[in-house]
PAVEX-934404 format. One record per atom (N, C-alpha, C, CB): residue number from 1; atom name; x, y, z. Coordinates in pm, whole numbers. Glycine has a CB too. Layout:
N
<resi->NUM, name->CA, east->X, north->Y, up->Z>
...
This chain:
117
<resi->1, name->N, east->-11418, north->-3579, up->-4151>
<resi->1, name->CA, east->-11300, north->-3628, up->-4083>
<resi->1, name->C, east->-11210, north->-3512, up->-4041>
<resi->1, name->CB, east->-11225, north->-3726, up->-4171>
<resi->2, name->N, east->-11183, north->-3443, up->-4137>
<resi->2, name->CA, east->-11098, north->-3273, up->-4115>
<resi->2, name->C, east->-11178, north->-3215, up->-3984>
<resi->2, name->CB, east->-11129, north->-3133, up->-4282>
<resi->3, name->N, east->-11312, north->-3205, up->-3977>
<resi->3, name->CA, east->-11394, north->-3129, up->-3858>
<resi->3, name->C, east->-11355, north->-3227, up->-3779>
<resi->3, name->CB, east->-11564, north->-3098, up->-3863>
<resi->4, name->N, east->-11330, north->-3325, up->-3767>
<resi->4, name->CA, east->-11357, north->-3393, up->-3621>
<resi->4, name->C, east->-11176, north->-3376, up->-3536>
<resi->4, name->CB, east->-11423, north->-3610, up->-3652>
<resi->5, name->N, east->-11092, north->-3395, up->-3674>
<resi->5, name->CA, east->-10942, north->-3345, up->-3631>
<resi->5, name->C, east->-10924, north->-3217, up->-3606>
<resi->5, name->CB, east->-10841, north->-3370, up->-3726>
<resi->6, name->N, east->-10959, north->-3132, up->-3641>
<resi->6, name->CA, east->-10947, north->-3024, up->-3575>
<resi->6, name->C, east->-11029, north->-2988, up->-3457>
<resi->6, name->CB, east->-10956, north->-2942, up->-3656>
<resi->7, name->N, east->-11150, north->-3030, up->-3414>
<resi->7, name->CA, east->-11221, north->-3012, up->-3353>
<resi->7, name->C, east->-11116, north->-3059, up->-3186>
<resi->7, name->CB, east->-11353, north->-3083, up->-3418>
<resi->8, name->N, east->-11076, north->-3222, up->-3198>
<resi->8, name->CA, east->-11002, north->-3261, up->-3103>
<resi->8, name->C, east->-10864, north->-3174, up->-3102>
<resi->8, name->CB, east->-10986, north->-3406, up->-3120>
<resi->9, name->N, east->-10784, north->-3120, up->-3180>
<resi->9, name->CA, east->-10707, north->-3023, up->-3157>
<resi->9, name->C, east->-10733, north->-2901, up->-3087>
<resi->9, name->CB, east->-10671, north->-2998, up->-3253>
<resi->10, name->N, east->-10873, north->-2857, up->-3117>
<resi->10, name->CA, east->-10864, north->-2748, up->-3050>
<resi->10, name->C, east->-10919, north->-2803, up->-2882>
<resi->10, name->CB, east->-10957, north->-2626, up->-3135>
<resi->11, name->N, east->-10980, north->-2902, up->-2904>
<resi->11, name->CA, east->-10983, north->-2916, up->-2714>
<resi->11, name->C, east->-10870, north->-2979, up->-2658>
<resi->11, name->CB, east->-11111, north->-3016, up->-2646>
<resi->12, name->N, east->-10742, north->-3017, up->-2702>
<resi->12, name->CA, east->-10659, north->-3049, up->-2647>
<resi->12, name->C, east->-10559, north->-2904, up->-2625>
<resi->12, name->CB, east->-10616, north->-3167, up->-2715>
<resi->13, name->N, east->-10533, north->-2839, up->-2778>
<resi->13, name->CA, east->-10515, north->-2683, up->-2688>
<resi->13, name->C, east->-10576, north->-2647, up->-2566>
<resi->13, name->CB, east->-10565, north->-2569, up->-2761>
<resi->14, name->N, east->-10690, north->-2646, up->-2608>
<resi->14, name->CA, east->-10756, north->-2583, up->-2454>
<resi->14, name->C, east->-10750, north->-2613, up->-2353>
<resi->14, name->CB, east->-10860, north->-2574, up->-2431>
<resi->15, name->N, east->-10741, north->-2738, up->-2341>
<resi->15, name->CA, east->-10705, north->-2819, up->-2196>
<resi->15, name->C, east->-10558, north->-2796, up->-2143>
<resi->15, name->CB, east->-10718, north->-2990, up->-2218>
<resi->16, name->N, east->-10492, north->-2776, up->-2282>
<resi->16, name->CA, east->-10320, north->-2733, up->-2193>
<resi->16, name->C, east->-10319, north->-2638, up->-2162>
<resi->16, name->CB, east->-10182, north->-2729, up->-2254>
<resi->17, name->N, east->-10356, north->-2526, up->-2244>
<resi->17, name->CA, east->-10397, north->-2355, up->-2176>
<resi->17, name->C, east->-10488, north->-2328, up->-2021>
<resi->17, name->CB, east->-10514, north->-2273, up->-2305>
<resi->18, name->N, east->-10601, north->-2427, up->-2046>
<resi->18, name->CA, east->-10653, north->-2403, up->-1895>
<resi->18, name->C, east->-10552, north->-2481, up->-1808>
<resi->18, name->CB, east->-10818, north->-2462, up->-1867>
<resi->19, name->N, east->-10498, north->-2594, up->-1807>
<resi->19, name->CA, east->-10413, north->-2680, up->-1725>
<resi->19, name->C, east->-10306, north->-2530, up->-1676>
<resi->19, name->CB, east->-10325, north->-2838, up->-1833>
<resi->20, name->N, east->-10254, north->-2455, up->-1767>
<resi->20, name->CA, east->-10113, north->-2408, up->-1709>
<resi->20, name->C, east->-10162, north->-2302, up->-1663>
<resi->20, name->CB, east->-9985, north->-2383, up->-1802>
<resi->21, name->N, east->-10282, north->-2200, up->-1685>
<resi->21, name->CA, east->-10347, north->-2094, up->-1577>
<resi->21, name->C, east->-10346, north->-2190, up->-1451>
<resi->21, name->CB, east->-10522, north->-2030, up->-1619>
<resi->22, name->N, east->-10373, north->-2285, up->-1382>
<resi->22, name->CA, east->-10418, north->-2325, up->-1294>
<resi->22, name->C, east->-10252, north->-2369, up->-1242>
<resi->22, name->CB, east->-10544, north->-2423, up->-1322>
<resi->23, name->N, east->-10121, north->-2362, up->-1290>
<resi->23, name->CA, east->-9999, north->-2375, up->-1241>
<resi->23, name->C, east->-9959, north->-2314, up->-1164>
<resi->23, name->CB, east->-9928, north->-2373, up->-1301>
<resi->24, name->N, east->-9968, north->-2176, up->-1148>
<resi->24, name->CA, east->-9929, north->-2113, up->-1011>
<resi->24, name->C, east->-10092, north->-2047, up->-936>
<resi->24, name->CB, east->-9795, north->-1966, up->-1049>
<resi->25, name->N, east->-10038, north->-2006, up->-833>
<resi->25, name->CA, east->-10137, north->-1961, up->-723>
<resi->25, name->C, east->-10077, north->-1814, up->-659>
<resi->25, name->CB, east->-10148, north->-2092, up->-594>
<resi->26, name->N, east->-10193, north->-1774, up->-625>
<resi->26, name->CA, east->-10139, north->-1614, up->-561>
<resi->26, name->C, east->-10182, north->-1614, up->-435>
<resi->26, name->CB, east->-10203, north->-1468, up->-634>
<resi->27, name->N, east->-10056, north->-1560, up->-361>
<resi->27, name->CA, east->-10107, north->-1587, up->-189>
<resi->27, name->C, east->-10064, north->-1394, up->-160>
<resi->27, name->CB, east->-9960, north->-1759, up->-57>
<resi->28, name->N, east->-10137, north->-1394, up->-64>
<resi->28, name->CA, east->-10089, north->-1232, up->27>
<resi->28, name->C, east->-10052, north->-1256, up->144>
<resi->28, name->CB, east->-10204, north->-1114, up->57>
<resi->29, name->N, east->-9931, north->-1217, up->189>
<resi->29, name->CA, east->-9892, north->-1229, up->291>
<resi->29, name->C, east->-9871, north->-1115, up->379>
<resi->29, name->CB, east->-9806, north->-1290, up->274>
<resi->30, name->N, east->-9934, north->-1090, up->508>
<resi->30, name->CA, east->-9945, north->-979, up->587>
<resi->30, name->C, east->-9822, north->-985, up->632>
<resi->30, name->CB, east->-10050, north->-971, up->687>
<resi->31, name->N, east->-9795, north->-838, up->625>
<resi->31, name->CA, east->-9650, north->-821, up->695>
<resi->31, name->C, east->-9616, north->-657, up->765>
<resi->31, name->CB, east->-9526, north->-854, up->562>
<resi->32, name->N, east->-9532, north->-618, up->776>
<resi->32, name->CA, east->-9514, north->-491, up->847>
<resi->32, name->C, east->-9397, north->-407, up->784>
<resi->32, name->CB, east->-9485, north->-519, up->999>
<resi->33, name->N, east->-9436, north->-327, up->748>
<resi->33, name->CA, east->-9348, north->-241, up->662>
<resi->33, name->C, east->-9310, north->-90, up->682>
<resi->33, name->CB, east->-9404, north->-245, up->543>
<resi->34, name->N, east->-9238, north->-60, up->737>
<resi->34, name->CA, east->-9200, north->68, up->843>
<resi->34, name->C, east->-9197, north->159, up->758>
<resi->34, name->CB, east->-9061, north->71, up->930>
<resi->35, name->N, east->-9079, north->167, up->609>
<resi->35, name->CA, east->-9017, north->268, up->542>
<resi->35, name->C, east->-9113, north->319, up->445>
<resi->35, name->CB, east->-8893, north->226, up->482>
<resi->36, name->N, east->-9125, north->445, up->434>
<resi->36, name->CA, east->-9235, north->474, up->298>
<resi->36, name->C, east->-9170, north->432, up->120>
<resi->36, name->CB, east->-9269, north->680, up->301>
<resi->37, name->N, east->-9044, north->366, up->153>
<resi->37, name->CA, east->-8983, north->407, up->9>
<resi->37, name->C, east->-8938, north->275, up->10>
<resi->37, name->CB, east->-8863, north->538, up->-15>
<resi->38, name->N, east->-8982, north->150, up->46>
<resi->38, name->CA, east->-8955, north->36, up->67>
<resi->38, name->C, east->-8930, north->-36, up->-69>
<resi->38, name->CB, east->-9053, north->-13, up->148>
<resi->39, name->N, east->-9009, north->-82, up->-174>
<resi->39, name->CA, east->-8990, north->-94, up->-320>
<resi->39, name->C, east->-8838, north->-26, up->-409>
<resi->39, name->CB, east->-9126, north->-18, up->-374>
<resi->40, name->N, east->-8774, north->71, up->-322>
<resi->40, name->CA, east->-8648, north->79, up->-402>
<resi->40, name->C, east->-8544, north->68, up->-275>
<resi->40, name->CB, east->-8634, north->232, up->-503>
<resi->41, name->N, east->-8567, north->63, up->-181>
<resi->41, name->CA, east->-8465, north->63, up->-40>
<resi->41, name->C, east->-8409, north->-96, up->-75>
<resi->41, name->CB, east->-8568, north->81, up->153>
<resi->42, name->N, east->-8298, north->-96, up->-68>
<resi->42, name->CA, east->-8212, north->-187, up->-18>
<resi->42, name->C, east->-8245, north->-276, up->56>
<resi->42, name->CB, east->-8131, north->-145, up->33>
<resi->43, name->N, east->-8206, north->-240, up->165>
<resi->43, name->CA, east->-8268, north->-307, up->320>
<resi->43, name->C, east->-8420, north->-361, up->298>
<resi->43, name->CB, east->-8278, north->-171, up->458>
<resi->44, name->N, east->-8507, north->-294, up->237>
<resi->44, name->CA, east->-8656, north->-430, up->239>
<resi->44, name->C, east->-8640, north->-441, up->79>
<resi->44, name->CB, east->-8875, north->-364, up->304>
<resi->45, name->N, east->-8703, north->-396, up->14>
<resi->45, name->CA, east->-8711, north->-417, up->-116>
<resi->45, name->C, east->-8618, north->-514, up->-153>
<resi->45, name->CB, east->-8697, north->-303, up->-186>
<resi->46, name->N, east->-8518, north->-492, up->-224>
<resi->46, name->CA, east->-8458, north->-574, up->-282>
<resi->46, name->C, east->-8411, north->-718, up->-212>
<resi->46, name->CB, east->-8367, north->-501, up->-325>
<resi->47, name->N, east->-8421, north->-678, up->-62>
<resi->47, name->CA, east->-8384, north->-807, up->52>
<resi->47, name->C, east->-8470, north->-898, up->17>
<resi->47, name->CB, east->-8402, north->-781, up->220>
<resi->48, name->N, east->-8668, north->-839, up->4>
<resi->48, name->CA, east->-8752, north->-947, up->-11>
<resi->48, name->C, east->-8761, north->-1029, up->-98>
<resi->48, name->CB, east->-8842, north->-921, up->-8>
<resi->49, name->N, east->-8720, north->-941, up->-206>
<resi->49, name->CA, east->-8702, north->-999, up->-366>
<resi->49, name->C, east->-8593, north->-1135, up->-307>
<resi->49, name->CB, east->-8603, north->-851, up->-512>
<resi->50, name->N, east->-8442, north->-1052, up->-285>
<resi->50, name->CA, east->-8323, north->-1137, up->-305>
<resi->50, name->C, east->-8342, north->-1301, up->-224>
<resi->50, name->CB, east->-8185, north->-1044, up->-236>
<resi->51, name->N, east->-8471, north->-1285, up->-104>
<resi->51, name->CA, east->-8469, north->-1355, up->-17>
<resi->51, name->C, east->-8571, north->-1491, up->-41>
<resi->51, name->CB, east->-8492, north->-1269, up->87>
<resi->52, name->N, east->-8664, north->-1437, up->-147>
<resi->52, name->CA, east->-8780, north->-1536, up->-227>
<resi->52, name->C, east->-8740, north->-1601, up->-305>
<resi->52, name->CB, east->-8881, north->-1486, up->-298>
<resi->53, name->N, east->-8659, north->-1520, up->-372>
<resi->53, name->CA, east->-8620, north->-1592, up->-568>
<resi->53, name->C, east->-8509, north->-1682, up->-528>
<resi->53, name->CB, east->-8538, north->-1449, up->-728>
<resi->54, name->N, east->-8459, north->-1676, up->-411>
<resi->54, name->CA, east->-8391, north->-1777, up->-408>
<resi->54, name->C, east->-8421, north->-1968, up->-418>
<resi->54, name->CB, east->-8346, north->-1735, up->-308>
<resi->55, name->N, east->-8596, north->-1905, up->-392>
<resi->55, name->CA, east->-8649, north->-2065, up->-370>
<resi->55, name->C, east->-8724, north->-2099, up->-504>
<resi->55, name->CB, east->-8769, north->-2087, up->-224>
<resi->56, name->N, east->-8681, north->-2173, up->-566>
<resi->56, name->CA, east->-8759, north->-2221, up->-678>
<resi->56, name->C, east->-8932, north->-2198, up->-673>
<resi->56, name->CB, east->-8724, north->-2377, up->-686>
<resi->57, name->N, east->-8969, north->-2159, up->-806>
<resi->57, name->CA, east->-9079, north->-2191, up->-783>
<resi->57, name->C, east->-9176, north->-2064, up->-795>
<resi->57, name->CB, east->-9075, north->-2257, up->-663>
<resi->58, name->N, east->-9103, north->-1966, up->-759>
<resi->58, name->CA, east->-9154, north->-1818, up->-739>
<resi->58, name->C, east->-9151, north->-1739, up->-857>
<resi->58, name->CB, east->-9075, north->-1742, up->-638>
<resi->59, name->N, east->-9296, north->-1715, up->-907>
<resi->59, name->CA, east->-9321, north->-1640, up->-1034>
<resi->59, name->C, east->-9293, north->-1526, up->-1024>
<resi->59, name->CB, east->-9440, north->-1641, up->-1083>
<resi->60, name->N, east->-9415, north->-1418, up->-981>
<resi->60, name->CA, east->-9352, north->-1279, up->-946>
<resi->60, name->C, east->-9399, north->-1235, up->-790>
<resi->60, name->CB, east->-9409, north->-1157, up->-1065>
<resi->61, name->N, east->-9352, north->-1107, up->-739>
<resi->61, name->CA, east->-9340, north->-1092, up->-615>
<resi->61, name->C, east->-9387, north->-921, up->-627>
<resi->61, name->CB, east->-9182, north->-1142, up->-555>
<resi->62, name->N, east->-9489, north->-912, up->-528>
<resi->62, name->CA, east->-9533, north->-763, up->-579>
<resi->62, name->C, east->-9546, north->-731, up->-384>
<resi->62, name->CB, east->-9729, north->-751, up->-716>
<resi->63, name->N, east->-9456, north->-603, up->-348>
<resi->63, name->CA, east->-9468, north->-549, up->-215>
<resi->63, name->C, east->-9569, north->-431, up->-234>
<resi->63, name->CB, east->-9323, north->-503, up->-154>
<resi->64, name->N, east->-9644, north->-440, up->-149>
<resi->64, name->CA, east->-9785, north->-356, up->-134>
<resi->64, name->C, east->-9746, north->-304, up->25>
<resi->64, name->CB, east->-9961, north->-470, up->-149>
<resi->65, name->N, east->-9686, north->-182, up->-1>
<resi->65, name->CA, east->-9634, north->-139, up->135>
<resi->65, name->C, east->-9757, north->-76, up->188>
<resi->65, name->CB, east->-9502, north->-35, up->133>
<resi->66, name->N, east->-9872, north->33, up->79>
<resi->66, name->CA, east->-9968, north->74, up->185>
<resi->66, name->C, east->-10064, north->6, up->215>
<resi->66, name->CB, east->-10021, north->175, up->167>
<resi->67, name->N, east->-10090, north->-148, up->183>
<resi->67, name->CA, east->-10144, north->-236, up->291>
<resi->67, name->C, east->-10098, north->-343, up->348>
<resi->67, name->CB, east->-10238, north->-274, up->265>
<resi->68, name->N, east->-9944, north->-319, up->364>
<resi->68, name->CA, east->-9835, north->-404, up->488>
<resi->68, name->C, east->-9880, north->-570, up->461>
<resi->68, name->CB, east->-9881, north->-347, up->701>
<resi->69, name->N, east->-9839, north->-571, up->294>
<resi->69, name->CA, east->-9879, north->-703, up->241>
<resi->69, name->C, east->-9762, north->-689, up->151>
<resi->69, name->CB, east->-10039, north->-728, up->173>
<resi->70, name->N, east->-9731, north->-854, up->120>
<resi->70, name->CA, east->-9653, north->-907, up->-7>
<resi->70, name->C, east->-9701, north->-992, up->-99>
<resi->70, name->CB, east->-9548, north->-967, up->24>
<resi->71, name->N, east->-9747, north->-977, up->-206>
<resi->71, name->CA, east->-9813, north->-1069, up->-307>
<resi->71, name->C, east->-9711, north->-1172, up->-395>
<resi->71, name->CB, east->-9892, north->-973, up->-412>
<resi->72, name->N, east->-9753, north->-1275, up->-368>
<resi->72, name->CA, east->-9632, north->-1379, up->-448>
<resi->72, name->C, east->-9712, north->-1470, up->-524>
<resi->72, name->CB, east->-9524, north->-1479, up->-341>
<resi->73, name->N, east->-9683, north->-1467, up->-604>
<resi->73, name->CA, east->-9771, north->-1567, up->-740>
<resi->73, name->C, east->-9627, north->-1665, up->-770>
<resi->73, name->CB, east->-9838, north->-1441, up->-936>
<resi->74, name->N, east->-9691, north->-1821, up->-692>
<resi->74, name->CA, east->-9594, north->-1888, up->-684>
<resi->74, name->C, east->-9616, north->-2080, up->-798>
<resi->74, name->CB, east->-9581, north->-1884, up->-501>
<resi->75, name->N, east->-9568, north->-2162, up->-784>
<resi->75, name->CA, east->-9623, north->-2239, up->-789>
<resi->75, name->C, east->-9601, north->-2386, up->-728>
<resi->75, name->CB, east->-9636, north->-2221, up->-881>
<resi->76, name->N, east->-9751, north->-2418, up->-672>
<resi->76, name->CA, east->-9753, north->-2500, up->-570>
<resi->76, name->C, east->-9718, north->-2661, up->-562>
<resi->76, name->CB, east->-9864, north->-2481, up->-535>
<resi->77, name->N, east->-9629, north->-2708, up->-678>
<resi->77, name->CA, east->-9526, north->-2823, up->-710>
<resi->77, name->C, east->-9448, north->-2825, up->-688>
<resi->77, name->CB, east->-9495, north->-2858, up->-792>
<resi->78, name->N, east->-9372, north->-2640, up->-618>
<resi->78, name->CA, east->-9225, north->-2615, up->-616>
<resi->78, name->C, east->-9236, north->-2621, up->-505>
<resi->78, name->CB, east->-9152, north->-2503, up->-671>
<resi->79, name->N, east->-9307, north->-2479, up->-447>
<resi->79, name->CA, east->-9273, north->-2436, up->-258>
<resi->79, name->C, east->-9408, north->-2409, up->-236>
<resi->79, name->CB, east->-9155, north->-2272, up->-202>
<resi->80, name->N, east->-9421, north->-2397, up->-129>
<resi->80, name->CA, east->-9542, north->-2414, up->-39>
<resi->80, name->C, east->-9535, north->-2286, up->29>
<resi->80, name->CB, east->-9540, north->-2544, up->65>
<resi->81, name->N, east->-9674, north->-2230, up->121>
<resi->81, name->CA, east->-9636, north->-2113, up->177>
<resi->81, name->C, east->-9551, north->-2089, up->298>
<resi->81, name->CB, east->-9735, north->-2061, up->196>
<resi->82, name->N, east->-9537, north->-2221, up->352>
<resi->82, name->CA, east->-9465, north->-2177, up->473>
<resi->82, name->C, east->-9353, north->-2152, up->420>
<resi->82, name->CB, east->-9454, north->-2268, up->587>
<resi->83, name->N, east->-9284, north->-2220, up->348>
<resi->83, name->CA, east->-9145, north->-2211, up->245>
<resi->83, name->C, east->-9150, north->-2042, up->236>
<resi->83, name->CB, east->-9164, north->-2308, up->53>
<resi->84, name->N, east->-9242, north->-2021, up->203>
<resi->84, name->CA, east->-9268, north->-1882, up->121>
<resi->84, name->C, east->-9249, north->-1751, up->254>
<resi->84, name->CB, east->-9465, north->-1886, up->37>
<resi->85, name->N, east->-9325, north->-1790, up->379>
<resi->85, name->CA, east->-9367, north->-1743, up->473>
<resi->85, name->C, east->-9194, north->-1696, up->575>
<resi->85, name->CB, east->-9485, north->-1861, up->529>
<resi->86, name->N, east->-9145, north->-1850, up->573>
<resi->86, name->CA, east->-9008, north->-1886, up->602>
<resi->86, name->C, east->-8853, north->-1815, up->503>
<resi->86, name->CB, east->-9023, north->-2050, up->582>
<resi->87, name->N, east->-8865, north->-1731, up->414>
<resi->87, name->CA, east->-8804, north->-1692, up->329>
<resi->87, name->C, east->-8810, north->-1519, up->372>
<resi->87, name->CB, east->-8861, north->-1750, up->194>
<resi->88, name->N, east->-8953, north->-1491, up->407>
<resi->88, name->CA, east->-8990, north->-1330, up->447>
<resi->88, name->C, east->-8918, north->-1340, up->533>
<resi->88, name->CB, east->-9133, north->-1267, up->488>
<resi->89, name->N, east->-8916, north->-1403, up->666>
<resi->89, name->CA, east->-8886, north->-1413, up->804>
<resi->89, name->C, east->-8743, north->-1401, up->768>
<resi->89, name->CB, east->-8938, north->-1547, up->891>
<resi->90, name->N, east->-8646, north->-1460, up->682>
<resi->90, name->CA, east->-8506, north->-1502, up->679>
<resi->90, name->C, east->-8455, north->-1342, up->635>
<resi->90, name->CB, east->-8467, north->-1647, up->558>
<resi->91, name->N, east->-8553, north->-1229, up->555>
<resi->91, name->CA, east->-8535, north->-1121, up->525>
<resi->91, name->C, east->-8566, north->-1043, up->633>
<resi->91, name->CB, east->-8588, north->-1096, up->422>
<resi->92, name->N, east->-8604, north->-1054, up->727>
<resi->92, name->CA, east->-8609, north->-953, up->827>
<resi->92, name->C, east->-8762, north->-916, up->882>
<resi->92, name->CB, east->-8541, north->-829, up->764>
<resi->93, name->N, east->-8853, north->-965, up->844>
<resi->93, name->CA, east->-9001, north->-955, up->801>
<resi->93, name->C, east->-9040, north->-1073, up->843>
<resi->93, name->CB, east->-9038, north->-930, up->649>
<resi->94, name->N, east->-9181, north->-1025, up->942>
<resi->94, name->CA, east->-9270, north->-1106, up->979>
<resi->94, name->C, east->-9391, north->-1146, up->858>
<resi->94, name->CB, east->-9320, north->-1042, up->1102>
<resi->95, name->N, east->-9425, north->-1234, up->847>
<resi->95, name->CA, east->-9463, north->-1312, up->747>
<resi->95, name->C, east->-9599, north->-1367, up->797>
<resi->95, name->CB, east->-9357, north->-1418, up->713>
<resi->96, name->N, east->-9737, north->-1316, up->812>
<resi->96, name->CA, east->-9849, north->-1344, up->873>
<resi->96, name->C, east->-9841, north->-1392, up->987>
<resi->96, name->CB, east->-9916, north->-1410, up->813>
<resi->97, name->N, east->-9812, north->-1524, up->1034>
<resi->97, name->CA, east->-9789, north->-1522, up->1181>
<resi->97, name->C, east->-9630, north->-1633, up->1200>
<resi->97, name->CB, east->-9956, north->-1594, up->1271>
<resi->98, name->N, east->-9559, north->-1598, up->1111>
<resi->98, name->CA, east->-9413, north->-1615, up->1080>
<resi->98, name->C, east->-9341, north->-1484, up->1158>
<resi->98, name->CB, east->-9386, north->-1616, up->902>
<resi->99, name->N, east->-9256, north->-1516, up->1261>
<resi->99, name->CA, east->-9201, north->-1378, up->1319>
<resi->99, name->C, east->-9108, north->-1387, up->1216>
<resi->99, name->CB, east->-9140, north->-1360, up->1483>
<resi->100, name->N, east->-8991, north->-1263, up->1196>
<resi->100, name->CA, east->-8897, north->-1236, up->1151>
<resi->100, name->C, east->-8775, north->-1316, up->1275>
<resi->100, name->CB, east->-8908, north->-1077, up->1122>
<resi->101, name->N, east->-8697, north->-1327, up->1150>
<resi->101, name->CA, east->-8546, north->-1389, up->1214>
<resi->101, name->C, east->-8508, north->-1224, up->1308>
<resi->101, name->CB, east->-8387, north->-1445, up->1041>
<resi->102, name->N, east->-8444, north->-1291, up->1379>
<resi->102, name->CA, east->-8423, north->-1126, up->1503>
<resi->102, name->C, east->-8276, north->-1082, up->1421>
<resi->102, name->CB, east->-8381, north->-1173, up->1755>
<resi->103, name->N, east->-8189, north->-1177, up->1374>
<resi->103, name->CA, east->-8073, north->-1126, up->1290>
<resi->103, name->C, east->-8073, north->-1049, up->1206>
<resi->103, name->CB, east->-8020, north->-1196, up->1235>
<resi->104, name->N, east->-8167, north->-1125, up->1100>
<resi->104, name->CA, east->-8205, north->-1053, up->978>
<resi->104, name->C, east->-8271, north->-920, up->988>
<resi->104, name->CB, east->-8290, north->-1132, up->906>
<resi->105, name->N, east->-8376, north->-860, up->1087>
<resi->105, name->CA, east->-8430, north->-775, up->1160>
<resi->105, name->C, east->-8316, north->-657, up->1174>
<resi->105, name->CB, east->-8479, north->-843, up->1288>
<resi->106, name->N, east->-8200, north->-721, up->1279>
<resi->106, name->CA, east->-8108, north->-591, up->1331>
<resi->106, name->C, east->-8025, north->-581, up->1240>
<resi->106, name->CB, east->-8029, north->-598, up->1468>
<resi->107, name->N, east->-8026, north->-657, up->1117>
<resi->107, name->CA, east->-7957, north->-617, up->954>
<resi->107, name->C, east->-8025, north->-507, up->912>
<resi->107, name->CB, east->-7976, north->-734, up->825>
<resi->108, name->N, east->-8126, north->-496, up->902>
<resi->108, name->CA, east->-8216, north->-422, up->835>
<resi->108, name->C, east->-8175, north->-244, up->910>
<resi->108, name->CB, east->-8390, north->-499, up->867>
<resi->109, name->N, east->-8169, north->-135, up->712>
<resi->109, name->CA, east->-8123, north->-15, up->766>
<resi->109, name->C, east->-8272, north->83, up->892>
<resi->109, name->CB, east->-8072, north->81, up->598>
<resi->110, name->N, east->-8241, north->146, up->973>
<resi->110, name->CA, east->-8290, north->192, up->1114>
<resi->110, name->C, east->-8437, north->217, up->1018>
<resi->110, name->CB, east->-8193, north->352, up->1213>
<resi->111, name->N, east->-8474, north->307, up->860>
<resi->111, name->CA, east->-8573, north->337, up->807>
<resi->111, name->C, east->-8697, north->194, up->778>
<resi->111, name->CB, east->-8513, north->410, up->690>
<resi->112, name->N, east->-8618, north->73, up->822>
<resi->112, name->CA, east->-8715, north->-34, up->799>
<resi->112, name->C, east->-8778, north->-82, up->932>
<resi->112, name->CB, east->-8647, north->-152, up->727>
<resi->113, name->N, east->-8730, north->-10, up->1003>
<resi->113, name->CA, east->-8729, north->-95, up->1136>
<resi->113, name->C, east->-8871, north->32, up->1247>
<resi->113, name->CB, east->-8498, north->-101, up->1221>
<resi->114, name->N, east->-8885, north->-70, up->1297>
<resi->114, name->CA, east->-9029, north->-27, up->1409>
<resi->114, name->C, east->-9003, north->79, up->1447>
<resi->114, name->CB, east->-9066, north->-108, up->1547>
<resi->115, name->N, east->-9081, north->212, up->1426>
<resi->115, name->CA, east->-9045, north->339, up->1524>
<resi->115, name->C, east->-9062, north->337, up->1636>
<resi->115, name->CB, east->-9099, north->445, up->1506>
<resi->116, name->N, east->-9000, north->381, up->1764>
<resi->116, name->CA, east->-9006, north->397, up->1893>
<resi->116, name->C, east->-9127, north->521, up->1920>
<resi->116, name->CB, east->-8853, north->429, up->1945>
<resi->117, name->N, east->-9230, north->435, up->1971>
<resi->117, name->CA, east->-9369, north->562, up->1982>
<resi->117, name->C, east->-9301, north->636, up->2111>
<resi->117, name->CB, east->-9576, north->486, up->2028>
């Protein structure tokens, strides 16, 4: 009787442990990232952060400037990607095929912004 109660304890652990790995999701979002020092700059860095966490839902947020990507491990009960997509854009940043807000854009300091070839 002891083996069979513990036995169902441990698959009901297990089922809540696998259930909550499967709670958030990780998306990459292509984007364009001008400044080499973007992760501590003001103007992108902390904008992208300040501009995500505002929406529920958002675990962590990792900017991958040398492949002009943003990684967001979110979860998908809260916000969705366009939510997600729609939040880059509000920071100044095009968001896979999300343009950037043109406001938020001419906010952004001259080191974030498109060089003139």
């Amino acid at each position: 009787m002891i083996k069979i109660a513990l036995f169902t304890l441990t698959l009901i652990i297990s089922s809540i442990s696998f259930g909550q790995s499967k709670k958030y999701k990780t998306t990459v979002i292509k984007t364009e990232i001008f400044c080499d020092h973007c992760i501590k700059c003001e103007s992108c860095g902390q904008n992208i952060y300040n501009k995500l966490t505002e929406n529920r839902g958002i675990k962590s947020i990792r900017i991958e400037d040398e492949i002009n990507a943003i990684s967001v491990k979110y979860n998908p009960k809260k916000i969705n990607l366009d939510q997600i997509e729609s939040a880059i854009a509000k920071a100044g940043y095009d968001a896979n095929d999300t343009k950037a807000n043109f406001k938020s854009y001419q906010k952004l300091d001259n080191c974030c912004k498109k060089k003139s070839e």
